[in-house]
C-alpha positions as CSV (number, residue, x, y, z in Angstrom):
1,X,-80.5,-124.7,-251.3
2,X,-82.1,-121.9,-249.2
3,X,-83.0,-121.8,-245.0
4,X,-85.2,-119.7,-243.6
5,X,-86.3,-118.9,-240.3
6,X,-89.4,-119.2,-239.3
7,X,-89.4,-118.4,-235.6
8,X,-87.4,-117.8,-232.8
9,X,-86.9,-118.4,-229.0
10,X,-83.8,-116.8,-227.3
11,X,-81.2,-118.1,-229.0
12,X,-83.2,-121.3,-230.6
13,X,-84.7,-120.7,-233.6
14,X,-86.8,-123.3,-236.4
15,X,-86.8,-122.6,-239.5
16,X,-86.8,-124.7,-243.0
17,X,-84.1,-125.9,-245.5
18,X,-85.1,-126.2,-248.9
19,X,-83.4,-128.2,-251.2
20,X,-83.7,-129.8,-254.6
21,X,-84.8,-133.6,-252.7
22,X,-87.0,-132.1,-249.8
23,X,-88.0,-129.6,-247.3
24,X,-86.8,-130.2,-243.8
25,X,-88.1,-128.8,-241.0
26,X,-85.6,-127.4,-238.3
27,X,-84.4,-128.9,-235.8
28,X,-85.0,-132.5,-237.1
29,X,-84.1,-135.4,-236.1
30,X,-81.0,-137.1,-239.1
31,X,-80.4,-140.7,-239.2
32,X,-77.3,-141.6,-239.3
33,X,-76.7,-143.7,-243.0
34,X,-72.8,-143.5,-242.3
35,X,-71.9,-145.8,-245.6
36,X,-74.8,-144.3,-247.5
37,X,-77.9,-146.4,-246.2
38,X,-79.2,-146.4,-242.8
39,X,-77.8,-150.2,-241.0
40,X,-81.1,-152.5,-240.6
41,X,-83.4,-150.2,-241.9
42,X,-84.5,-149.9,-245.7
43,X,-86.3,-146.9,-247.6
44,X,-89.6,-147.9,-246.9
45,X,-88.6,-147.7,-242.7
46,X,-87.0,-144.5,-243.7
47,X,-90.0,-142.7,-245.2
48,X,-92.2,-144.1,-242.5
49,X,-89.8,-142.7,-239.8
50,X,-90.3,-139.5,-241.9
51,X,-87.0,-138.8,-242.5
52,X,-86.3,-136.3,-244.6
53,X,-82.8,-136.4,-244.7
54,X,-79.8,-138.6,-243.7
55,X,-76.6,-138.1,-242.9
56,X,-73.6,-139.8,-244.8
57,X,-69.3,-139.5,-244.1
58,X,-67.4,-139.4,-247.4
59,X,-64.7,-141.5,-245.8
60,X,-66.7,-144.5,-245.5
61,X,-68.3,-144.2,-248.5
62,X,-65.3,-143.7,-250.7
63,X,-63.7,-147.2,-248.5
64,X,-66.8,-149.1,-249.2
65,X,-69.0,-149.3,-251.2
66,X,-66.4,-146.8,-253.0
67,X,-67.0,-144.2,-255.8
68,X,-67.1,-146.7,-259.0
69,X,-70.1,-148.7,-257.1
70,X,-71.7,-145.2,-256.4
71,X,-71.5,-143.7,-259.9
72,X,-72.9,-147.5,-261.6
73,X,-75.6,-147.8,-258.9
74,X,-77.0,-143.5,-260.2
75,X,-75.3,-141.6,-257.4
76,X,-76.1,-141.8,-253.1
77,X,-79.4,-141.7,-254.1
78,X,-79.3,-144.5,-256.9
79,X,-77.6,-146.6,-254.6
80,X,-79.9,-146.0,-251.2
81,X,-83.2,-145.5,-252.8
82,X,-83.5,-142.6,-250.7
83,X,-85.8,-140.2,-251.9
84,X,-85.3,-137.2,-249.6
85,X,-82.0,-134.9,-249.3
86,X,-78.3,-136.1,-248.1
87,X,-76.0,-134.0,-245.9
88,X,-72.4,-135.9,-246.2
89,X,-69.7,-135.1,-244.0
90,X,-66.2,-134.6,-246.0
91,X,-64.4,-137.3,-243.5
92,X,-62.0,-135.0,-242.4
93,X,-62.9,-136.2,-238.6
94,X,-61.8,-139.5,-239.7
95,X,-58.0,-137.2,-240.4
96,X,-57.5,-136.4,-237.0
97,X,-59.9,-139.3,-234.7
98,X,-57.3,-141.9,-236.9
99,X,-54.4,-139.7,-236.8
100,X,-52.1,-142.7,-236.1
101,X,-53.2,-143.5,-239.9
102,X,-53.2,-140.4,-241.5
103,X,-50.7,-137.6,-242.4
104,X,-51.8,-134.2,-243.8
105,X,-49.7,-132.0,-246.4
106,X,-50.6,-129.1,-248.0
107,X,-52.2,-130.8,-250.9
108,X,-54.7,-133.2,-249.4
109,X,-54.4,-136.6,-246.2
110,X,-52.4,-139.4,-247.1
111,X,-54.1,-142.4,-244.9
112,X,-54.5,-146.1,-244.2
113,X,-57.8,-147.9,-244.8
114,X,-59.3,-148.7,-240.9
115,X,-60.5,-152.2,-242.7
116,X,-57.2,-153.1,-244.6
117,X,-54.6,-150.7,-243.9
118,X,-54.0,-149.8,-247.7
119,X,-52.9,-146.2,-248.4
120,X,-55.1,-143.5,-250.1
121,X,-55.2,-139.7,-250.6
122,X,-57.9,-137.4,-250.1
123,X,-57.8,-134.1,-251.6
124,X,-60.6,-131.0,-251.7
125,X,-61.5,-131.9,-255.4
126,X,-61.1,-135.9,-254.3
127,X,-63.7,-135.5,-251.7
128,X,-66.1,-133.2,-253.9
129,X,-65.9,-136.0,-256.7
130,X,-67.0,-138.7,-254.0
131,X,-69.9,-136.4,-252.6
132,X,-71.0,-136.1,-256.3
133,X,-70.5,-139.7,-257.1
């Protein structure tokens, strides 16, 4: 991955990040594809928004469709269609926004499903493994 800055404006500045699925153009506009697609919307609506780039939470992912779905289907990309490049957030807002389900420890977040209340465990190397699922 690599950015670069292509002009600035004060304190704005654009600029493009290169990655190994596309070249976005800074700022850009990210739609949302919180479970790994984008809801009501399918790749071909994607590329003609021009998307380049959509971004996906780890903690809904790993609760559904969930990591064994994501590694059979070829990875986020296999199981979107989505050409372009994926910035996933780790969850970890999901730690403290449903801190009545979660407790943290020095080795990872014990926390209740939202959709079922069953218990699961994120760690560091747990939420790498789902990223690269």
């Amino acid at each position: 991955m690599e950015f670069q800055i292509n002009a600035k404006d004060g304190a704005a500045r654009a600029g493009v990040i290169k990655t190994a699925h596309s070249e976005i153009l800074t700022p850009v506009f990210m739609p949302v594809g919180t479970c790994g697609v984008v809801k009501s919307l399918d790749t071909d609506d994607i590329n003609t928004l021009g998307a380049k780039i959509i971004l996906a939470n780890t903690y809904h992912m790993y609760l559904r469709p969930g990591s064994e779905v994501m590694k059979k289907m070829g990875g986020l990309h296999g199981f979107s269609g989505f050409k372009g490049s994926f910035l996933t957030d780790s969850g970890g807002f999901q730690a403290f926004s449903l801190s009545a389900n979660s407790k943290a420890d020095e080795n990872g977040i014990k926390f209740k499903s939202h959709i079922d209340g069953s218990a699961h465990f994120f760690t560091p190397t747990s939420v790498l493994d789902m990223e690269y699922a």
